[in-house]
C-alpha positions as CSV (number, residue, x, y, z in Angstrom):
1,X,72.5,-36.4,15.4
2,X,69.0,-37.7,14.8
3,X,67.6,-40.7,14.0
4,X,67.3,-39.4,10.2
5,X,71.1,-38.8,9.5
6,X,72.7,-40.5,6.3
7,X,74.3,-43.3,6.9
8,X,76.8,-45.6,4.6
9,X,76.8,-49.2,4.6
10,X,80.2,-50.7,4.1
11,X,80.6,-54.8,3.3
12,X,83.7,-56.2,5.7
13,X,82.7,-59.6,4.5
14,X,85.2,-62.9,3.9
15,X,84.9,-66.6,4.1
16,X,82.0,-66.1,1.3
17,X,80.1,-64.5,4.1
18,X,78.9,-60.5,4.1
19,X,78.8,-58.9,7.3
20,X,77.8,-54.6,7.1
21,X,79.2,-52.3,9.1
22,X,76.3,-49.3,9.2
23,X,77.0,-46.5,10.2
24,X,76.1,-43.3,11.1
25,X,78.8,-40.9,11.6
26,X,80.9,-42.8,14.2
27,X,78.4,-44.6,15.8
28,X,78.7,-48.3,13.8
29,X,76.4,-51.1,13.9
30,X,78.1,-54.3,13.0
31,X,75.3,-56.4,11.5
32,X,75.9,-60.6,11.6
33,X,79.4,-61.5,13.1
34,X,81.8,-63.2,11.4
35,X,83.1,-66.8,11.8
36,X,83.9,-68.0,15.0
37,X,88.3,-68.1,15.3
38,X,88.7,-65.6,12.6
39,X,89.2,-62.3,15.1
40,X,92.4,-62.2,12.7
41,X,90.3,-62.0,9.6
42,X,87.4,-59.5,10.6
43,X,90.1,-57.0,12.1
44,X,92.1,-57.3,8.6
45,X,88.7,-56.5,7.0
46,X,87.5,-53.6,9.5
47,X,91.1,-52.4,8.6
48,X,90.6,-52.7,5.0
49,X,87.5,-51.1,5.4
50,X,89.0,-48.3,7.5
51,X,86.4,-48.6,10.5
52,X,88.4,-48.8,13.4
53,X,87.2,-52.0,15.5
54,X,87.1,-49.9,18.9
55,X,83.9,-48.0,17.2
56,X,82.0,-51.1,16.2
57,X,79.6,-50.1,19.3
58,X,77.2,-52.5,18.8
59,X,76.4,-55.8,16.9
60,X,73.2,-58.1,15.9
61,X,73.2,-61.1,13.9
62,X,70.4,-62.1,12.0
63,X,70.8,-65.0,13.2
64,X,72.8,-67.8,15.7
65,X,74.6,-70.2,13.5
66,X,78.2,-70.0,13.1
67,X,79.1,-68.1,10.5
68,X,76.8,-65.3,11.4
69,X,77.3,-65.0,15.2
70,X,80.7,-67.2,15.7
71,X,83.2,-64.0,16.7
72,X,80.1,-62.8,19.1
73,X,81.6,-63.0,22.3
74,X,85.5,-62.3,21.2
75,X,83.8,-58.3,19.7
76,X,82.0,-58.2,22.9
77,X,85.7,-58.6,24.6
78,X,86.8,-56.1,22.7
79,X,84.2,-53.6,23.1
80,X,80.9,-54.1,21.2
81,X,77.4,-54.5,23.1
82,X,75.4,-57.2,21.6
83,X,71.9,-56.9,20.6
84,X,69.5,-59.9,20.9
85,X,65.8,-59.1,19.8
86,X,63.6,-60.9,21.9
87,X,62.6,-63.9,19.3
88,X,66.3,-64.7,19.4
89,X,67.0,-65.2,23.3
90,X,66.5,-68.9,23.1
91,X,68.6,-70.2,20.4
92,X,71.7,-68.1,21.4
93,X,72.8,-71.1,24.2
94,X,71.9,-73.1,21.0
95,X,75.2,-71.3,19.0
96,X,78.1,-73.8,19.4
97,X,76.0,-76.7,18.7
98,X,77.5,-78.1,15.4
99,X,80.7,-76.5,16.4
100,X,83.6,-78.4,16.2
101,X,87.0,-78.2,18.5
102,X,88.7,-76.4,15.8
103,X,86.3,-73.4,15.0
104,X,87.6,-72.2,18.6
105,X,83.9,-70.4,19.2
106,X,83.6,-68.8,22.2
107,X,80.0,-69.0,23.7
108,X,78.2,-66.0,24.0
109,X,77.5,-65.0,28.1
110,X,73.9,-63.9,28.1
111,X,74.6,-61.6,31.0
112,X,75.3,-58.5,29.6
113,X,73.7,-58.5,26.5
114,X,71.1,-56.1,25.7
115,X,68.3,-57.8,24.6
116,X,65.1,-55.5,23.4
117,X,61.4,-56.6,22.2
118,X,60.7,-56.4,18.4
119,X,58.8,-53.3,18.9
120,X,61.2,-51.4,20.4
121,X,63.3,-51.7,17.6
122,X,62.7,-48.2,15.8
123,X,63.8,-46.8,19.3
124,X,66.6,-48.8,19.6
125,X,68.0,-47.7,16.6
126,X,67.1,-44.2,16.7
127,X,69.6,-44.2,19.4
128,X,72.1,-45.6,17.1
129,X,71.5,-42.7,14.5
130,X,69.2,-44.9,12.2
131,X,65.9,-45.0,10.8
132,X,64.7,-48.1,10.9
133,X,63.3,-51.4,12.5
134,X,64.0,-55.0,13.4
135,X,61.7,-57.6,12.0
136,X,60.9,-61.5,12.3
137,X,62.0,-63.0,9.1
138,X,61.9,-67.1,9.7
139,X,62.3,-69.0,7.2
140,X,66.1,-70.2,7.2
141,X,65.7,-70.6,10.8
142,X,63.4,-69.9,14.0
143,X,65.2,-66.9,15.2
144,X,65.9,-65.1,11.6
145,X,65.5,-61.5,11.9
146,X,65.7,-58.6,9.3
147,X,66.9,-55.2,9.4
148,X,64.9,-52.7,7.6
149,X,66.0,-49.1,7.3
150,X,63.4,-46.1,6.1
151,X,65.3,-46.1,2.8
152,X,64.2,-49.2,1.5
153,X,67.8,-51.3,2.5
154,X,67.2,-54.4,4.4
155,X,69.2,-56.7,6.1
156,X,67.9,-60.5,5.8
157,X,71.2,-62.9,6.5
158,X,70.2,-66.2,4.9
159,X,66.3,-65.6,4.2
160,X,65.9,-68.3,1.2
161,X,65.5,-66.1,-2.1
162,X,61.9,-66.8,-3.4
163,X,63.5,-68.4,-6.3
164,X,64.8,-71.1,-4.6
165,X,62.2,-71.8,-1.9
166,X,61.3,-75.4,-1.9
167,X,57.3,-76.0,-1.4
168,X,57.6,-77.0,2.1
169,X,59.8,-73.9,3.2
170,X,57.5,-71.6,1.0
171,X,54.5,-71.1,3.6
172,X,57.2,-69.2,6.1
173,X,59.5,-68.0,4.1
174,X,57.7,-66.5,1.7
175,X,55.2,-64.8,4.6
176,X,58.7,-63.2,5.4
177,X,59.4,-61.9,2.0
178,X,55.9,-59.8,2.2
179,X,56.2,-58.8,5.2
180,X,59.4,-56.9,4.1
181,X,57.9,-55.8,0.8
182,X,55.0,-54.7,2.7
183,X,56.9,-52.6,5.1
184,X,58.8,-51.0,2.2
185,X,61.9,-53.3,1.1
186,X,63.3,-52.6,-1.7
187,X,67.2,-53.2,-1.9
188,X,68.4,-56.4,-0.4
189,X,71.6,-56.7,1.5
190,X,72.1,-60.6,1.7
191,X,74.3,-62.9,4.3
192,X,76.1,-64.3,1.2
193,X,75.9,-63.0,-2.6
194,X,75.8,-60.0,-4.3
195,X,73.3,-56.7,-3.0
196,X,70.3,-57.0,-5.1
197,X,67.1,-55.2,-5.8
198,X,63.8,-56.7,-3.7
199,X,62.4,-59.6,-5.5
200,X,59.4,-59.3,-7.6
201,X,56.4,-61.0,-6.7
202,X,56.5,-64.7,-7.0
């Protein structure tokens, strides 16, 4: 199966908090990763969903606070290979550090991730069965990434809508909104909140 095949996008989201199961045939990108101590939760919604959790092969959040990356380690445990773009590597350590004692996280061991430059993305996913890239998105944080497939969906966790960019945020945020117009955005699949078309021109 090539890079090219179709592939469905399926929303196993709770807490207020979407996280997309892509997938291409079988092989299943899991894309941000639930709330740390909710293993419970996201195996209900996988359920729900009917993806079985054993082909949830691999996993990237769009970013590392805790309701985007909390149940990291605990899919790695039970199977999934976590993918770190390079512009993320630092701020993974940097997870569990408004955590509380009763969010149970589990840190993330960098060892065996499989971490991969920003340019190798298209590659990367090509193995996966999709047509598509990782991109820088900053804005809500430092190590904000997007990810944009060939048909126009794109992927942008907590990106600040341009409606509701304050002055000081709109420099950087809004460079990241044209970059994904410019690379071809057009239906936007959000951390939290309804799937909406790609925001005009602000």
């Amino acid at each position: 199966m090539g890079a090219s095949a179709p592939h469905t996008i399926v929303n196993v989201g709770y807490k207020s908090t979407n996280f997309w199961v892509i997938s291409a045939g079988t092989r299943r990108l899991l894309l941000d990763l639930g709330w740390p101590g909710t293993m419970g939760q996201m195996r209900a919604a996988l359920d729900r969903a009917g993806v079985p959790l054993r082909e949830i092969g691999h996993g990237l959040a769009t970013h590392y606070h805790l309701d985007h990356a909390g149940l990291a380690q605990e899919l790695k445990a039970a199977g999934m290979r976590l993918l770190v773009a390079d512009v993320q590597v630092p701020w993974v350590q940097h997870l569990g550090d408004h955590a509380k004692p009763a969010d149970r996280l589990v840190p993330v061991d960098p060892r065996d991730n499989l971490v991969f430059p920003l340019q190798a993305s298209r590659a990367l996913l090509a193995g996966l069965g999709l047509a598509g890239e990782v991109l820088h998105t900053p804005g809500h944080s430092p190590d904000s990434v997007s990810l944009l497939l060939d048909d126009g969906a794109v992927f942008t966790g907590d990106l600040t809508h341009p409606l509701f960019m304050t002055e000081a945020e709109a420099p950087i945020t809004g460079a990241s909104w044209a970059l994904l117009r410019e690379r071809g955005a057009r239906t936007v699949y959000a951390g939290h909140g309804p799937v909406r078309p790609m925001p005009e021109l602000w």
